[in-house]
C-alpha positions in Angstrom: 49.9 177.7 134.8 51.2 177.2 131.3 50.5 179.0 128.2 51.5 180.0 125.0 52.6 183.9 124.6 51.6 185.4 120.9 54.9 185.2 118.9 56.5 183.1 121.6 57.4 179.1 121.7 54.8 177.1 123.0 56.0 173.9 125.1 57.0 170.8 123.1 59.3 168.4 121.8 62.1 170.5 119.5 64.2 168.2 118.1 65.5 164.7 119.5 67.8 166.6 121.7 65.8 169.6 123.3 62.7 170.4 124.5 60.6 173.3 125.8 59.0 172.5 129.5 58.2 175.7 130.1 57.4 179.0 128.7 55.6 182.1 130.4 55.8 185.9 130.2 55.8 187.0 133.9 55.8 190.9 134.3 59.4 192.1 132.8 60.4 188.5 132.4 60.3 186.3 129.5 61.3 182.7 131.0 61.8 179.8 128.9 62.7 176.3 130.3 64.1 173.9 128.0 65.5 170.0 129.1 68.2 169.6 126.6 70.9 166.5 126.0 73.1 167.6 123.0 75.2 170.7 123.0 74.6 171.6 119.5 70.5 171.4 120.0 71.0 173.6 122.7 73.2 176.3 121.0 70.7 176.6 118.0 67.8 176.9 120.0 69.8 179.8 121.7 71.1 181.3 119.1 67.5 181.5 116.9 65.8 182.8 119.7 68.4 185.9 120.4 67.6 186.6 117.0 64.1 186.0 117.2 64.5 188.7 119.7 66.7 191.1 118.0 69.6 190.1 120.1 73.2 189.5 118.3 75.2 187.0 120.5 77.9 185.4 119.3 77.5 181.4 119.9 80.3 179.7 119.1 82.8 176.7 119.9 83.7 178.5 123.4 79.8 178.3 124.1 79.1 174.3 122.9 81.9 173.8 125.3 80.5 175.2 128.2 77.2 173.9 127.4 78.8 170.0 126.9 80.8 170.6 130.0 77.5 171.6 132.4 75.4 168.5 130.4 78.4 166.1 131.3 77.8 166.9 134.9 74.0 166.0 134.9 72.3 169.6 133.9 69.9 168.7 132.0 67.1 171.5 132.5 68.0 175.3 131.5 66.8 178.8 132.0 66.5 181.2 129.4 65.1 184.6 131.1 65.1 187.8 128.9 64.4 191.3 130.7 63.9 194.0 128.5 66.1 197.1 130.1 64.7 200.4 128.2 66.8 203.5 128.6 65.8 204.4 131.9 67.3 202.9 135.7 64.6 200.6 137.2 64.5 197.7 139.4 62.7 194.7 138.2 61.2 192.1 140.7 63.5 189.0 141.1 62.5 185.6 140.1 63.1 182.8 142.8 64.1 179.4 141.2 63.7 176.5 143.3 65.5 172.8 142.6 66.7 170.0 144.6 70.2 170.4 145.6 72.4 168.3 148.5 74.7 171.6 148.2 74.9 175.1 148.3 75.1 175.6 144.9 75.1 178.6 142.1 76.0 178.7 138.5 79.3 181.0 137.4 80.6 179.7 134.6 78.1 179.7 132.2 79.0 183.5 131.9 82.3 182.8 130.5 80.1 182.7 127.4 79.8 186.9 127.6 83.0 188.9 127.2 84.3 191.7 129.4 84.5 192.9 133.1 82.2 192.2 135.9 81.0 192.5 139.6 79.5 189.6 141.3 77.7 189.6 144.9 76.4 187.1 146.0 74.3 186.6 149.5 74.7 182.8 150.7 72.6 181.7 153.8 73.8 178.5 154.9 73.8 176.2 158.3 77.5 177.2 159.3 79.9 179.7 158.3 81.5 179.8 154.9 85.4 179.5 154.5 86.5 181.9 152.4 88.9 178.7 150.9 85.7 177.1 149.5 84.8 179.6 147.2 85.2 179.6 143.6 89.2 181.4 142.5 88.7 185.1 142.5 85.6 185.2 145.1 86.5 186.4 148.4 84.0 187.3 151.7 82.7 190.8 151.2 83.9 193.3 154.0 82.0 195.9 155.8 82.4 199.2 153.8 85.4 201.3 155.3 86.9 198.4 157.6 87.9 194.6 157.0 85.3 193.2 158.9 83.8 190.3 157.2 80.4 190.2 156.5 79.7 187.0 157.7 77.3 186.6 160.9 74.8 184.5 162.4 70.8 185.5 161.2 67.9 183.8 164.1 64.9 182.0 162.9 63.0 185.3 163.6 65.1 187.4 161.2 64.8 184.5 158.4 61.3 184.5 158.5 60.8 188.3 158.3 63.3 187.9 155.0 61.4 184.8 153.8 59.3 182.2 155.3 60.1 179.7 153.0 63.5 180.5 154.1 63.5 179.9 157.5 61.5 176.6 157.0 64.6 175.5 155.5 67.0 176.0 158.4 66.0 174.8 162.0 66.4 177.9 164.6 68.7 179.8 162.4 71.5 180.0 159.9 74.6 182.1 158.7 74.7 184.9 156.3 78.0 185.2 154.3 78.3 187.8 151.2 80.5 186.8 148.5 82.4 189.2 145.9 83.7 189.1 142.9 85.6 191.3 140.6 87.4 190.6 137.4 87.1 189.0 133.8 84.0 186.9 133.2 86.7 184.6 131.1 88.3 183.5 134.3 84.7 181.8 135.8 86.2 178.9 135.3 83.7 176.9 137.9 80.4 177.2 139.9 79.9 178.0 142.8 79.7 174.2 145.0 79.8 173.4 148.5 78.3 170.2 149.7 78.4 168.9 152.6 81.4 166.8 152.6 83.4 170.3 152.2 81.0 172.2 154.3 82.7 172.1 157.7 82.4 175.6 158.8 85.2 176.9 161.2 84.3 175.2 164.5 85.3 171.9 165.8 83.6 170.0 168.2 84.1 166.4 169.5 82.9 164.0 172.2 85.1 161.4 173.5 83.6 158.2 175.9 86.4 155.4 176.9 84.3 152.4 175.3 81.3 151.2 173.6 79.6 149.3 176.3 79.4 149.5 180.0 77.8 148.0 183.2 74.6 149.5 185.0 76.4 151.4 187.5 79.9 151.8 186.2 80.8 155.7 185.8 81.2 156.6 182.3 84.0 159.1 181.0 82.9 161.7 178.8 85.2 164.2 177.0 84.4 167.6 175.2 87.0 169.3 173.0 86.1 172.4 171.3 88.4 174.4 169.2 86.9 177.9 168.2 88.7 178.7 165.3 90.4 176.1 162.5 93.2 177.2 160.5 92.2 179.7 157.6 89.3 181.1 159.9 88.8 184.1 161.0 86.5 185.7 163.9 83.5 187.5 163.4 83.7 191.0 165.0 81.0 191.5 167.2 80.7 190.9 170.9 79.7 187.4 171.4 80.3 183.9 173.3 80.0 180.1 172.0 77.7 178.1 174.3 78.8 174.6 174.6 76.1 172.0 175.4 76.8 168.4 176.4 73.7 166.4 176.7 72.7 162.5 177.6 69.9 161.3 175.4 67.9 158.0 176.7 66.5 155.5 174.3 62.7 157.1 174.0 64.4 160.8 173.4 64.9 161.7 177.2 67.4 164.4 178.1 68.9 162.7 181.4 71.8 164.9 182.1 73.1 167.9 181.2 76.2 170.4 180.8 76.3 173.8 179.7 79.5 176.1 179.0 80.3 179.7 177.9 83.3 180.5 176.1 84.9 182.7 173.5 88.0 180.2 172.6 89.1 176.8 172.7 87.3 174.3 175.6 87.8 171.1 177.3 85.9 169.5 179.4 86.1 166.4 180.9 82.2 165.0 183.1 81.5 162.0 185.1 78.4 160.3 184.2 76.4 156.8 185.7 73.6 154.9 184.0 71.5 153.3 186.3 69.5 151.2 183.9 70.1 149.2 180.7 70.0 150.7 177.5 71.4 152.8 174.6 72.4 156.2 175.5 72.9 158.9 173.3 75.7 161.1 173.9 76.0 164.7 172.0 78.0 167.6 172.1 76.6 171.1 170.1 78.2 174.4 170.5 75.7 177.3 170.0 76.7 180.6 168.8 75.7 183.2 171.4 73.5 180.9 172.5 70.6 180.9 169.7 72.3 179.2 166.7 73.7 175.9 166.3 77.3 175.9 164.7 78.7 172.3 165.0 77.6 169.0 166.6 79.3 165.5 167.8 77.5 162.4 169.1 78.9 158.7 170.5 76.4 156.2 171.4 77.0 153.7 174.3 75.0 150.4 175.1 74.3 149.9 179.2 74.0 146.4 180.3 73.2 144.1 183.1 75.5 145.3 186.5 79.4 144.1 186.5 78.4 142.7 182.9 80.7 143.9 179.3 79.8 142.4 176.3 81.5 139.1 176.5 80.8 138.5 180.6 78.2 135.8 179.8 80.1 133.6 178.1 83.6 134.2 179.6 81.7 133.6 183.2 80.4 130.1 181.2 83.5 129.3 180.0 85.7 129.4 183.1 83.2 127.4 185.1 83.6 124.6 182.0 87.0 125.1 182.3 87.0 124.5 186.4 84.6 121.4 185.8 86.9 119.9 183.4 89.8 120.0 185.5 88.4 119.3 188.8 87.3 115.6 186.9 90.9 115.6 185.8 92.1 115.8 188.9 89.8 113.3 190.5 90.4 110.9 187.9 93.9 110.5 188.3 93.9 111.0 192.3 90.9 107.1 191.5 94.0 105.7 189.2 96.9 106.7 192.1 95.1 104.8 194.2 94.3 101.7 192.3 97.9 101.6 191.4 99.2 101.9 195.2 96.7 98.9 196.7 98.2 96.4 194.0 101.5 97.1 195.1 100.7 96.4 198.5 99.1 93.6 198.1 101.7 91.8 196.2 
């Protein structure tokens, strides 16, 4: 529900460059959404309503720059939430803000606009583990207090969902947890926080290998697993655990035909033996599973399964050698007829 707060903005157009989508008091917070497109728009509306409030900020060229540099990249919609603090230590119920997003995303430097020291932690669930070389410069995997464990683990459906259902609705089975630090000058945010899923590639590696694309009904198929449990830059989680590797054959209507299971706490290879005995397509994947529960990393090769002895070209290089033999045995006939002709005029001169 929208509404208009006494002595607040009510929603509506601004100017030509800003306006107000969205403005509600909600317990200790005073939110205000505004979709802006020039800098300078934005900047006076956030600098007359600090002082609407009694709030001395000091706006500037460093802050249109950060402003320009986040509307250059597409964000259009901002967040203005003022808590009042009061002179006493209190916690103040969070606000959750939901958006589309293809990656794990989370504002930083926007507070290059303040001045001074800070602490940052941040809690990032995502559907793998987080390399600590994908983080923003200065951010670093938080460590269990008195050792230099990271805290970095797997969480089950089951734990999501006593966090937050709408959580674990987002992630199938399970996820990782992975808190994030930092420590230092808010001038040296100089980016957000952004992995998508291009970067996103955890520190397991699986693959599946088959020898070709198609084969005959009957004819063994090859199939090669390579795991490797930790990539360069990676470290282990310290807790007792195992990797489960699954390879699976998938049938054209979703069938599991065959399967392969392994336990391991480093690298793996495998290598299976495998035969269709019908025409099709044939899904092949490979999935290691973290203690089992939670899916870490997944490969998959697809093979088509045709008619017995037959590849993809036997049709018509069968129908071409016959043409071929036809051809040739007139050839030869022909000039076997002509030898002859040519032998009984001789003769009979």
């Amino acid at each position: 529900m929208r509404r208009a707060v006494k002595g607040l903005p009510a929603p509506g157009k601004e100017s030509e460059g800003l306006e107000i989508v969205f403005h509600e008091k909600i317990g200790a917070h005073d939110i205000t959404v505004v979709k802006a497109s020039d800098a300078g728009e934005l900047l006076k509306f956030v600098s007359n309503r600090a002082e609407s409030l009694g709030i001395s900020i000091k706006a500037g060229e460093k802050v249109e720059e950060i402003f320009e540099d986040y509307l250059a990249r597409g964000f259009g919609y901002w967040v203005l939430d003022v808590v009042e603090v009061g002179d006493k230590v209190r916690s103040v119920e969070p606000i959750v803000y939901r958006f589309r997003s293809d990656e794990l995303y989370y504002p930083l430097k926007v507070s290059r606009a303040a001045e001074g020291e800070t602490q940052i932690t941040l809690y990032l669930i995502a559907r793998s583990s987080i390399r600590e070389d994908l983080l923003p410069q200065g951010f670093r995997i938080a460590s269990y207090a008195g050792s230099k464990k990271p805290l970095s683990y797997p969480v089950s459906g089951e734990e999501l969902e006593a966090v937050d259902p709408k959580i674990a609705r987002m992630f199938d089975g399970g996820a990782w947890f992975t808190a994030v630090i930092y420590r230092g000058a808010l001038k040296d945010l100089r980016e957000d926080l952004e992995i998508g899923k291009s970067q996103d590639k955890g520190c397991r590696l699986i693959e599946v290998e088959v020898e070709k694309g198609v084969y005959g009904v009957g004819e063994p198929v090859r199939i090669r697993v390579n795991f490797i449990h930790l990539l360069p830059g990676c470290f282990e989680v310290m807790v007792l655990h195992h990797h489960e590797i699954r390879l699976e054959v998938i049938s054209e209507d979703g069938a599991l035909l065959r399967e392969w299971r392994w336990k391991t706490s480093g690298d793996l290879s495998r290598t299976v033996s495998w035969t269709p005995e019908e025409e099709g397509s044939y899904r092949i994947i490979a999935s290691s599973w973290f203690d089992g529960r939670v899916l870490e990393v997944q490969a998959e090769e697809v093979i088509e399964v045709r008619g017995e002895g037959q590849d993809e070209h036997g049709d018509a290089a069968t129908s071409l050698i016959l043409s071929s033999l036809a051809f040739g045995g007139a050839f030869t006939a022909l000039g076997v007829a002509i030898g002859y002709l040519v032998a009984s005029k001789l003769e009979r001169r």
